[in-house]
N, C-alpha and C positions, 0 to 999 in steps of 0.2 A: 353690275349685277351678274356677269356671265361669271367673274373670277367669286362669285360668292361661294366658301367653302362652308355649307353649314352654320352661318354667322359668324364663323372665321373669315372672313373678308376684309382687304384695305381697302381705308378711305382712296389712299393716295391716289393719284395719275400715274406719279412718277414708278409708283409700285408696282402698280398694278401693271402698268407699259413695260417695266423690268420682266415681271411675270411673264407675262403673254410671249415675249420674246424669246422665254426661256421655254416654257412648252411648245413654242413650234419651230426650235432646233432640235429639243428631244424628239417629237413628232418626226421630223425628217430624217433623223439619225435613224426612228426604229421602222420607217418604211425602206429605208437604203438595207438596213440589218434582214431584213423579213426578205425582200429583195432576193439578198444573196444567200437564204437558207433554200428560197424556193428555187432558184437556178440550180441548187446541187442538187435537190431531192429530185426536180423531175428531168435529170438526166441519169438516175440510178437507173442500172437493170434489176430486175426481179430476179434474174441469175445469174450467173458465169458464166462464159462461154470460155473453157480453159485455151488457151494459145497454145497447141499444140508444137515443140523444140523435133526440129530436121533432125534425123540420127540416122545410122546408116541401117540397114537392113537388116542385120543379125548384126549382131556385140556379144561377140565370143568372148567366154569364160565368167562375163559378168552376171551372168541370171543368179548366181548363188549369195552374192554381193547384193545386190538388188532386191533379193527377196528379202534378205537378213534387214537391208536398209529402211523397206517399206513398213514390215512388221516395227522394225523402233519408233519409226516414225509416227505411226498408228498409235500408240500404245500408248493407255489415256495417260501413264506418267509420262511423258515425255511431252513437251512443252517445244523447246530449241534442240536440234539435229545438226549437230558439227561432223562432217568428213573431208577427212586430209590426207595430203600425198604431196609425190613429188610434181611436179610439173609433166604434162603427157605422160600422166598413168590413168589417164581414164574417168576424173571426179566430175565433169559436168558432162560427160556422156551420162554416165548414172543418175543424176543430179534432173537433167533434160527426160530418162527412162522415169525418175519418179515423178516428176511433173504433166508428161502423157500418161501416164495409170488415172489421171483424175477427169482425162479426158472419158474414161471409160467407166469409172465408176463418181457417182455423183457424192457418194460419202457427207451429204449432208452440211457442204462447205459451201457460202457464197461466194464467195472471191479467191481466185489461187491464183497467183499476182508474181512474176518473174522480172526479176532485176539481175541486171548484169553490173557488179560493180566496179573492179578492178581494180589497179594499185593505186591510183586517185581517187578520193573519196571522198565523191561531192555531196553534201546531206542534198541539196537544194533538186540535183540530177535523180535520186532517187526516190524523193517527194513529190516531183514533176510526174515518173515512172508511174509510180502506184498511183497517185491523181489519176491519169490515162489510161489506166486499168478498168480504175473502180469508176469513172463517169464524171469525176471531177473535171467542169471546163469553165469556159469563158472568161471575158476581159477581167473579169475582178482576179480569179485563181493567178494568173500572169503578173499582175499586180502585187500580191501579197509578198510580203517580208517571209523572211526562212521561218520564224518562229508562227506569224498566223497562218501558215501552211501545215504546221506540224498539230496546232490547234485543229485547223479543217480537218484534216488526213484522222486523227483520234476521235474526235465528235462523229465522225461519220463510221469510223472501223469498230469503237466501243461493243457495240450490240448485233454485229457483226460474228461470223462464224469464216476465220479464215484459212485460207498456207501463203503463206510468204517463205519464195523461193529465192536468195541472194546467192547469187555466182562469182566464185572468185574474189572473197575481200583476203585484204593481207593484211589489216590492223580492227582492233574492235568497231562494231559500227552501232552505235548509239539508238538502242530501238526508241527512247525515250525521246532523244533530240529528233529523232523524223516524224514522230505523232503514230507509231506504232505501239496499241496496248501489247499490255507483257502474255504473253502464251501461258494460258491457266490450267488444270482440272475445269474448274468451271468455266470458265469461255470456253474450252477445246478448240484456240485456234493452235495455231502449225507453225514454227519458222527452222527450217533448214537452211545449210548454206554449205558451200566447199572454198576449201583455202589450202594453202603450202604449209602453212604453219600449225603446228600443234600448240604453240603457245595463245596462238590466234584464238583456236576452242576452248582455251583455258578462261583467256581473259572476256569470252562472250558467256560466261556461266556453262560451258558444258564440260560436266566432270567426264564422263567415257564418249571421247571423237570416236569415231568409225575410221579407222587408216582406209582405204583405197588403195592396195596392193598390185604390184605388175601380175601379168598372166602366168601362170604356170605353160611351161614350156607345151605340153600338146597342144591346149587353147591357143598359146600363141604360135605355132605355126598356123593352125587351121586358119586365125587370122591371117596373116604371111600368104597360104595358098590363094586366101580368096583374092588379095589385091592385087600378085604378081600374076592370077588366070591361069587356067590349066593348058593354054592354047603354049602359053610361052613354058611351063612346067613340061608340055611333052615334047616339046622340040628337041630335045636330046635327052638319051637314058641319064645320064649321069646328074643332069640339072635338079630333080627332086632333093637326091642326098644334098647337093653343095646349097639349093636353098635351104635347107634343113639349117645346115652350118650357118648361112647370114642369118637366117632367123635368130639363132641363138645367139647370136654377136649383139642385138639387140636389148636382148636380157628379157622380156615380157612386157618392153615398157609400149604400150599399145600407140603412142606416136613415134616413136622411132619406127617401130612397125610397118607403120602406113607411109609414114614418109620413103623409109628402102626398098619398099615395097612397091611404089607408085617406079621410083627410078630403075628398080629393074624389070617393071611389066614387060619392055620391049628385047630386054637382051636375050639373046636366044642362040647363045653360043655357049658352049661350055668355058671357053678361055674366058670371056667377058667373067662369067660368074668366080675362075680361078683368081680374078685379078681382084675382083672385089673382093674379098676374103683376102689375097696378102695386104690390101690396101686396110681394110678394116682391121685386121690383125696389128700392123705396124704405126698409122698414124691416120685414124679415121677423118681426121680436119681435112682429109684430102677428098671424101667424098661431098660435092657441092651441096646434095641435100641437105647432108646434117649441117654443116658451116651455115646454110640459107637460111632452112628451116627450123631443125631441132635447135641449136646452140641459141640462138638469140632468144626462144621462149625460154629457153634453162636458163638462162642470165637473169631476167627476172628475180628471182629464188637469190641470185649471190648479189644483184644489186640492191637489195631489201635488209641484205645484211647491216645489222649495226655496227659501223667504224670498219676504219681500212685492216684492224689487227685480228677481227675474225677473219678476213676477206683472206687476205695472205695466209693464216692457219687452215683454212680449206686447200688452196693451191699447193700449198702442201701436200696434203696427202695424194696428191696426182701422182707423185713420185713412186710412189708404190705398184708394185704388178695389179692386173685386174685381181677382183673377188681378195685379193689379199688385208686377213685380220690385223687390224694395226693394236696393238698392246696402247691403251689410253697412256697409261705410266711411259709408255718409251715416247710414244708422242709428244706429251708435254718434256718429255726432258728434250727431245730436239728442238721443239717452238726456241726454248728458253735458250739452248745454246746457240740455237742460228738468230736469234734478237727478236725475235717476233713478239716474243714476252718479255717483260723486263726482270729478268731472276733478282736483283739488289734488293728486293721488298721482304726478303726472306723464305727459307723452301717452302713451308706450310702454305703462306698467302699466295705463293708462284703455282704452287700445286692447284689449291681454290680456287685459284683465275683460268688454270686451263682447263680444269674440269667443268667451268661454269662455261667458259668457248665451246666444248665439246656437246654440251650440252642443248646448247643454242642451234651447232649445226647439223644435231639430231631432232629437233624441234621443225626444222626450217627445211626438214627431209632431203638434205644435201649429206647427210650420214646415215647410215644405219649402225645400231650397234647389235654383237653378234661374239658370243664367249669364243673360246679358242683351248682346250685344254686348262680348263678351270680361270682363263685369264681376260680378263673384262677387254674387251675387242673394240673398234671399230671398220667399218668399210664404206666403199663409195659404188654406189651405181655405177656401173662401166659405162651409161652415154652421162653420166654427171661426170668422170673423172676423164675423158674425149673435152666435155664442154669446159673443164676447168684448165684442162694443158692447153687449149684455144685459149682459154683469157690470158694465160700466164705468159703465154709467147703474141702477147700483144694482137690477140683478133686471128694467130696465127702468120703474121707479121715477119713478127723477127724468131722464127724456129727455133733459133741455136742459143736461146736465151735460157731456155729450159728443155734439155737435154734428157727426153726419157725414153731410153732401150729397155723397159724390163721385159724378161721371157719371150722374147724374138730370136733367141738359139743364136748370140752373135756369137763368135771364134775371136773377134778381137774388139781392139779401140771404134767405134766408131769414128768414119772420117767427119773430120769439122772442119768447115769453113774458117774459121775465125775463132779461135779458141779462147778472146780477149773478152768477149761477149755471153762467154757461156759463166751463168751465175748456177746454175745447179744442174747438177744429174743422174742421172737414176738408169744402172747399169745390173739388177738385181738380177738374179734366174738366168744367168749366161751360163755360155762353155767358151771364157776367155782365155783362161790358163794364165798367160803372161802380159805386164802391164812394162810396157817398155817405153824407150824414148823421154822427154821431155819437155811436154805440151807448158805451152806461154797462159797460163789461166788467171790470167791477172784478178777477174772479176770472180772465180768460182768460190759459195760459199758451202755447199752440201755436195758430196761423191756418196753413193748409195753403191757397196760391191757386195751386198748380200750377196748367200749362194750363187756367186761368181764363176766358183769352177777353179779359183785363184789357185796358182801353186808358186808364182813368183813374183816378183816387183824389183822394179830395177832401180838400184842408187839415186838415180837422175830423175825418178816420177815426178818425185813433189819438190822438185826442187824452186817450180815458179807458180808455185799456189801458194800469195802469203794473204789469202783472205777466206783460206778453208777454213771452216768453224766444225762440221758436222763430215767425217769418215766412220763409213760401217763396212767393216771387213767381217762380221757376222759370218758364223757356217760355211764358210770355206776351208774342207776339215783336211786337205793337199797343203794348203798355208805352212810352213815351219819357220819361217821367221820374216822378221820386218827390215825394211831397207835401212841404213845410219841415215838416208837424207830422211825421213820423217822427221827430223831435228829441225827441217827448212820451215814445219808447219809454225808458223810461230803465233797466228790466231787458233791455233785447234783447241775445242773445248771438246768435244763431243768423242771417243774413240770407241770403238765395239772393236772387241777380237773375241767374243765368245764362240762359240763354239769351231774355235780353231785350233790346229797343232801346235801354234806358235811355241817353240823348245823357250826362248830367253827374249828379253824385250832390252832391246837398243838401249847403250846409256842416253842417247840424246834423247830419248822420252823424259828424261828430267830436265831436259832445257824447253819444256815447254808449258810453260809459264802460267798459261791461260787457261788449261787445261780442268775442267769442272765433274765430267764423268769418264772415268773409264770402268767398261764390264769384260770383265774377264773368264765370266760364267763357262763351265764343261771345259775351262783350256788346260784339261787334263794335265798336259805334257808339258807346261810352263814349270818348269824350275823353281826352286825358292828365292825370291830377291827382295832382300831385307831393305833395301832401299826404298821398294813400293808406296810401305805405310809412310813414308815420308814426303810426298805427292800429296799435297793440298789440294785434293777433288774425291768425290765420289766415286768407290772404288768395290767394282764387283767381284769377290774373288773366289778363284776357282778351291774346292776344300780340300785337293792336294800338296797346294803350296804353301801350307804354314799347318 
C-alpha cells in the first residue's frame, strides 16, 4: 500500500522491493547533494574582505598609469583588462595598486579574488585559489575532480558581483574550464590580468592591452635616489651626478632599478661608483646583481619563446650597440645568411618567416619596434640585450663565444684568449683604424665593423676565417679599398660596404661562391665594374657606377 501511486501501483513483491530500493538510494544521494550545498552556503561571507598586496611606499612615476588603468577598468564596457610588458617594468606592482583601491572603495563587488598564476598553469591550483577566497571548504571540495570544481566555483560565482585579479599568465587561461562566468554589461564583474606577451591579450579576447612602460628618466631616478638613500648620495659631491649616470644605465626599467640600487646603498666612494659605470658600460654580466637577480627573471620571456630558431634570432640582435635601430629588412637578410632561417624556400616566404619572428619578439616584449629615418626599425632594451649576451655566452660562461665591443671607444683588436672559440662579434662604433695580423677564427660566423673608424686591413686578416658568413664593413667612409685575401672568405654570403670609399673591389670577390647579398649603397667612389652584374647574389648599387 505505501508504493500505492494513485492506483498506479504493483501487485508485485519483486517490484515493489525493486522500487523501494530505488527510492532510498535516490533519497541518499539527495541528502549527501543537499549536504554539500549547505556546507558551501554557510561558509559564504556576506562580504569581502579585499587581501590587501605588500607594495612599497611610493611607486614613482606609476600614478598616471594607474589612474588610466583603474578608469578602464571601471568602465561598464569593459569586461577583461589585459596589461603587458617586459619582464621588471612594473605590471603587478600596478596590478597589486589596483587590487588595494578596492580595499578603499567598496564599489559594490562581492568578491575581488587574487591569483598568482605563472608559467605553469594549473586549472586545479587556481580553482583551489578562488575556492579559499570565496569560502569554499571542506573534505568534499578536496575530493572533487577538476571539472566538479569548476561546476562549484560557477554555481556559486553566477549571481555573484566580482574582480578577478590573475597575475602573471603567459598562455590563455580558460575562464570557462575553471568555472569562471564571462565578465558582462549585466553581471558587471571584472577580470584583469598581466602578462609579457601581447599575443597572450590577443588570445584572452582583449582587443586594446594596456602596455606597462619603463619610467621616464626623472621618475626613474627619484626611484634610484630613494633606494640608494640620501645618507650614501651625500657622502661625496660628486656621487649625485655619477648616480644619475647608473640610473640611466638602467633605462627606466623599475627592477633593474631597485636591484642596482639596493647594491650600491653602501658604496660611498666616488671610485666604487667610477668603476661601476666602466663595468656597466663594457660588460654588465659582471655586476653579481644583474647575473643573480635581473638575468634569470628576463629569461623567462626568451624561455617561453617558440623553437630554438626565434631564440637564436633574438641573440642576435645583442650584437648591435645599445638603443641602436636595427632595419627589419637587414635583419632578416642576416638571420638568412648566417642560417638561422632557412633562405632555400624562396625570397618572399624567407621574408614572411622573418617578419613573422620579429613579430613574435615584439609581442613577447623582448623587442620594441621604433622607425629610424622613414625605415621600419627594431631595438632591444639595454638590460634585455646584457640578459641575452649572458645566454649567448653560455650563463656568461664561455665569454669569448660571443664577442661584443660596440661603442666602448676601442683603438684596436680586442685581445682574445682563444680565437678558435669565438663564433661572433660585434666591433661596431670603434676608433680602430687598422685591422692587422692574422687571428686563427676557425669557428667565427658574423664580424660586425660598422662605423669602425676603418681605414685599413691587412692581406692576412681573413685569411683563417673559413666559416665567416656575415661581414659589415658599413660607414667606414676612410675605407678605400679591400684586402685580395677577402678571396680566403670562401662561406661569405653577406657583405655590406655601403657607405664606404671603397675606389675598386678585388677580383677575388668573384671567387666567392656563396656569396647572396652584397650592398654597395652611397659607395660613391666605387668605379664601374662590369663584371659586378655577373655575381649571382643580391646586389645593392651605388647610382654612380653604371
Amino acid at each position: 500500500q505505501r508504493l500505492c501511486l494513485c492506483g498506479f501501483c504493483s501487485k508485485s513483491l519483486i517490484s515493489s522491493y525493486r522500487y523501494g530500493k530505488i527510492v532510498l538510494l535516490t533519497l541518499k544521494e539527495v541528502e549527501k547533494l543537499k549536504s554539500r550545498v549547505f556546507e558551501v552556503v554557510c561558509e559564504q561571507a556576506q562580504t569581502s574582505e579585499v587581501e590587501e598586496r605588500q607594495l612599497q611606499p611610493t611607486i614613482f612615476g606609476q600614478e598616471r598609469m594607474l589612474k588610466k588603468a583603474w578608469n578602464h577598468l571601471m568602465g561598464d564596457e569593459v569586461g577583461i583588462m589585459g596589461m603587458y610588458g617586459m619582464g621588471g617594468v612594473g605590471k603587478t606592482t600596478l596590478l597589486a595598486q589596483l587590487n588595494n583601491r578596492f580595499s578603499d572603495k567598496s564599489c559594490g563587488f562581492d568578491f575581488v579574488i587574487w591569483v598568482v598564476v605563472s608559467k605553469e598553469l594549473h586549472v586545479e591550483k587556481i580553482q583551489d585559489e578562488i575556492a579559499r577566497k570565496v569560502g569554499i571548504r571542506g573534505e568534499e571540495w578536496k575530493q572533487e575532480e577538476k571539472s566538479q570544481k569548476r561546476d562549484v566555483i560557477y554555481n556559486f560565482l553566477r549571481k555573484k558581483r566580482f574582480v578577478l585579479f590573475l597575475d602573471d599568465i603567459w598562455e590563455k587561461v580558460d575562464l570557462v574550464e575553471i568555472g569562471i562566468p564571462f565578465p558582462t554589461t549585466q553581471n558587471g564583474c571584472k577580470v584583469a590580468f598581466t602578462t609579457r606577451s601581447q599575443a597572450v591579450c590577443a588570445h584572452m579576447g582583449v582587443e586594446e592591452p594596456m602596455e606597462v612602460k619603463c619610467l621616464e628618466e626623472n621618475d626613474a631616478f627619484d626611484l634610484f635616489h630613494k633606494i640608494v638613500g640620501q645618507k650614501t648620495l651625500g657622502s661625496d659631491p660628486e656621487i649625485p651626478e655619477l648616480a644619475r649616470k647608473v640610473a640611466k644605465k638602467c633605462c627606466g626599467l623599475p627592477l633593474a632599478l631597485n636591484v642596482v640600487g639596493e647594491t650600491m646603498s653602501c658604496k660611498r666612494t666616488k671610485q666604487e661608483w667610477y668603476h661601476t659605470i666602466d663595468v656597466m658600460t663594457s660588460y654588465a654580466i659582471e655586476i653579481y646583481s644583474m647575473k643573480d637577480k635581473i638575468f634569470p627573471l628576463l629569461k623567462y620571456s626568451y624561455d617561453n619563446l617558440e623553437g630554438e630558431q626565434v631564440k637564436s634570432c633574438l641573440l642576435y640582435c645583442a650584437l648591435f650597440p645599445e638603443d641602436d635601430r636595427i632595419p627589419k629588412e637587414k635583419l632578416i637578410g642576416l638571420w638568412i645568411c648566417e642560417g638561422i632561417i632557412d633562405g632555400s624556400e624562396g625570397i618572399e616566404k624567407v621574408e614572411n618567416k622573418g617578419y613573422e619572428i620579429i613579430g613574435s619578439l615584439v609581442r613577447a616584449s623582448l623587442l620594441m619596434e621604433g622607425g629610424w629615418y622613414r625605415t621600419e626599425c627594431v631595438y632591444m632594451h639595454d638590460v634585455v640585450r646584457e640578459m641575452a649576451l649572458w645566454i649567448a655566452t653560455d650563463l656568461g660562461i664561455q665569454k669569448e663565444a660571443f664577442i661584443v665591443r660596440a661603442s666602448v671607444g676601442l683603438h684596436e683588436m680586442p685581445k682574445v684568449e682563444d680565437w678558435n672559440v669565438v663564433r661572433r662579434m660585434s666591433l661596431m662604433n670603434n676608433k680602430i683604424h687598422h685591422l692587422s695580423g692574422s687571428p686563427e677564427c676557425l669557428e667565427l660566423t658574423t664580424l660586425l665593423l660598422r662605423r669602425a673608424n676603418l681605414a685599413n686591413i691587412s692581406s692576412e686578416f681573413f685569411k683563417s676565417m673559413p666559416r665567416l658568413a656575415v661581414l659589415d664593413l658599413s660607414c667606414n667612409g676612410n675605407l678605400f679599398e679591400l684586402p685580395d685575401g677577402i678571396s680566403e672568405l670562401v662561406s661569405l654570403q653577406y657583405l655590406d660596404l655601403s657607405y664606404t670609399s671603397i675606389r675598386h673591389l678585388p677580383k677575388g670577390v668573384k671567387e666567392l661562391k656563396k656569396l647572396i647579398h652584397l650592398n654597395l649603397e652611397e659607395a660613391d667612389k666605387l668605379s664601374s665594374v662590369a663584371w659586378i652584374s655577373s655575381l649571382h647574389c643580391n646586389i645593392r648599387e651605388p647610382e654612380s657606377c653604371f
